[in-house]
N, C-alpha and C positions, 0 to 999 in steps of 0.2 A: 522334900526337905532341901533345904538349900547351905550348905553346908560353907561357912564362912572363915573357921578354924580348926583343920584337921587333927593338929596338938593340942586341944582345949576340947575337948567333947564334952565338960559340963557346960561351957558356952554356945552349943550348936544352935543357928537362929531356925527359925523356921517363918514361912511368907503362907498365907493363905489367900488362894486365887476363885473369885465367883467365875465361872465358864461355864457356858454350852456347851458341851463336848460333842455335841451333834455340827456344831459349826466349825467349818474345819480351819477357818483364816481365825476365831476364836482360839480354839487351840494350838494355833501356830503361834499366836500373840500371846500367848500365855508360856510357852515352852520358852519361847524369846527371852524373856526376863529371868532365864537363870542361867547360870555360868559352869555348873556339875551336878549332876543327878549319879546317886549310886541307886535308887530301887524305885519302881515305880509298882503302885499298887493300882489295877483298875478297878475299883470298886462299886463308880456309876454304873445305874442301870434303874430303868422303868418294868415296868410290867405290862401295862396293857392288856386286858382282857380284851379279846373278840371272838365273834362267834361265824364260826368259821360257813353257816347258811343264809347271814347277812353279814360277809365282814366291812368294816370299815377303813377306810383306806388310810385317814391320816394317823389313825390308830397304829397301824401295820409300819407305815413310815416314820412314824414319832418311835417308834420300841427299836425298828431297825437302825436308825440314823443314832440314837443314845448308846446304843447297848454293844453293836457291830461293831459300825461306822467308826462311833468315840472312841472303842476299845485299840480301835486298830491306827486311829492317827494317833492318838494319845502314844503310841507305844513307837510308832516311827520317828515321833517327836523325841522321846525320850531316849530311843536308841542312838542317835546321833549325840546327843549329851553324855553319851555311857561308852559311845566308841573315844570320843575327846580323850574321856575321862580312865581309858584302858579295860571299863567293863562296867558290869552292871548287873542288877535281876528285875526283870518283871514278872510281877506278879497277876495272873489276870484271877476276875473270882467268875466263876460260871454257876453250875447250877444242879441238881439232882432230873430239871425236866430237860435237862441234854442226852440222857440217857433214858428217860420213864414218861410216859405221855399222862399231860393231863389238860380236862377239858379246859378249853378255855383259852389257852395258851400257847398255839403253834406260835404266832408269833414269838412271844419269847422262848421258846421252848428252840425255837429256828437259830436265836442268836444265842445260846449259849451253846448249842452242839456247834455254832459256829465259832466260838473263843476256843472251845476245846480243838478243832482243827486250827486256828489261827495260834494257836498256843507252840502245837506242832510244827506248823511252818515257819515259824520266826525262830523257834529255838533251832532248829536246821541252818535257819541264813543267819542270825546272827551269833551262834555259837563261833565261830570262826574270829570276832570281836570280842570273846570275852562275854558276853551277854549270854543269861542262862535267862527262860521264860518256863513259866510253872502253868499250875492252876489250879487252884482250887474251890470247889464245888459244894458248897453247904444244900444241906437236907433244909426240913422245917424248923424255923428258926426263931425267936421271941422278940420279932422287932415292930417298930412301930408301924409300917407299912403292913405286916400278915395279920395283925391284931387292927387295923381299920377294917382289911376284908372279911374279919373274921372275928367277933370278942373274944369267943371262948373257942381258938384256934391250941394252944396249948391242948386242951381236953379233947377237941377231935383228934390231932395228930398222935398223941402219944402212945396210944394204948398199939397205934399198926409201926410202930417203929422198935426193932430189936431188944433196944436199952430202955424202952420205955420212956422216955421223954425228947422232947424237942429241943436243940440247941439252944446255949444260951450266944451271944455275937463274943463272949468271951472264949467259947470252945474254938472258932475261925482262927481267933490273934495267933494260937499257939501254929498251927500249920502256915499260916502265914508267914511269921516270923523265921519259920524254919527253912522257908524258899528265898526268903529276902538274906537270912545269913550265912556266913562261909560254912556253915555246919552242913548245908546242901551243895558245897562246893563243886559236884562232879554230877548235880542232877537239873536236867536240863526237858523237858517236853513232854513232862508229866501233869496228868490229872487228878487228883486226888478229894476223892469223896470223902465230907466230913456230913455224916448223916446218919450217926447213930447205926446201922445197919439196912436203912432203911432201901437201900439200889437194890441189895440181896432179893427183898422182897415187893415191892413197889406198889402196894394201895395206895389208895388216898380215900380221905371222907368225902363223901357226896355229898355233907352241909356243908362244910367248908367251900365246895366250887358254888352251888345253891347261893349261902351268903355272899361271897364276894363278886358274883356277875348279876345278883337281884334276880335270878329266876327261879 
C-alpha cells in the first residue's frame, strides 16, 4: 500500500505492481516507486512438483528463485522503506511442508522451512529498526491452485485434519492481520501454523499427491 494521506485513511490510495519477484533488478524497480511502506505481506510463491529420482532442474530453480530468492529481496526492499519510515511488519506466509514431508515437494518444502528461518533472521537484524517479521503457515487450504492439483482435494484433506475441514483463504486474513497490526506490537520471529491441527498429526492423502504429479 502506498499510503498518500496519513489524516484521511478513508482516502488511502493503493498502486498494484505486475513483477517477477524472482528477478531481483524487477523488484528493485518496483520498491523504487514508493515513498513509505508500513507492512509487507509476502504471499508469492510456486509449487513445483519434482520427483526427487529424476528431478528437474529449472523446476528446482523456478520454485527456489520465486519462493526464496523473492521472499527475501522483496523484504530487504521493503525494509529500508520501513527503516525511513521508523518501522514496519513483514509478514512472510510459509507453509505446513516446512515442518511435515510430503511427496513431491522437497523443493518447496526446502523454501518454506527456509522463510521460516529467514523470518528468524531478519526479525533479529531488523528488530533494532522498529521492524517486526512474522510468519505464517497455512495447512490445506480451498484455493484455486490445490483444487487444479486436485478436484476433490477438500474431501481427501479433511477427514486427517483435527477440525475436520480445510481452510477457507479467509481463516489466513485473520492471523495475518494480527502480525501486520499493533495488537502484535511486541512479537517479532514467530511462526504460526494455521492448519486446523493438522502439524500435530501430519498425514496426507496418497490421491491427492497421485493426482497432482499424474502418477
Amino acid at each position: 500500500m502506498h499510503v498518500t494521506d496519513l489524516d484521511a485513511p478513508d482516502r488511502l490510495e493503493g498502486l498494484a505492481f505486475a513483477c517477477d519477484i524472482s528477478d531481483r533488478a524487477a523488484v528493485r524497480a518496483m520498491f523504487a516507486q514508493l515513498d513509505r511502506l508500513d507492512v509487507l505481506v509476502n504471499c508469492a510463491g510456486v509449487t513445483g512438483w519434482i520427483d526427487v529420482a529424476d528431478p528437474d532442474e529449472s523446476t528446482w530453480d523456478t520454485v527456489i528463485d520465486t519462493n526464496l530468492k523473492g521472499t527475501f529481496f522483496c523484504s530487504a526492499d521493503a525494509a529500508a522503506l520501513m527503516r525511513a519510515g521508523g518501522g514496519g511488519s513483514i509478514v512472510n506466509i510459509s507453509s505446513v511442508v516446512a515442518a511435515r514431508g510430503l511427496d513431491g515437494l522437497s523443493a518447496y518444502g526446502a523454501t518454506k522451512a527456509g522463510i521460516n528461518a529467514l523470518t528468524i533472521q531478519l526479525a533479529a537484524e531488523l528488530g533494532p529498526h522498529g521492524i517486526r517479521v512474522n510468519a505464517v503457515a497455512p495447512g490445506a487450504t480451498n484455493t484455486e491452485r490445490n483444487l487444479e492439483d486436485d478436484p476433490d482435494y477438500a474431501e481427501h484433506w479433511a477427514p486427517l485434519i483435527p477440525l475436520r475441514r480445510i481452510a477457507e483463504p479467509e481463516d489466513v486474513v485473520g492471523p495475518v492481520v494480527f502480525f501486520a497490526s499493533d495488537e502484535s506490537a511486541h512479537v517479532t520471529g514467530q511462526v504460526l501454523y494455521v492448519d486446523g491441527g493438522w502439524t500435530a498429526v501430519g498425514p496426507f492423502p496418497r490421491t491427492y499427491i497421485e493426482r497432482a504429479t499424474g502418477s
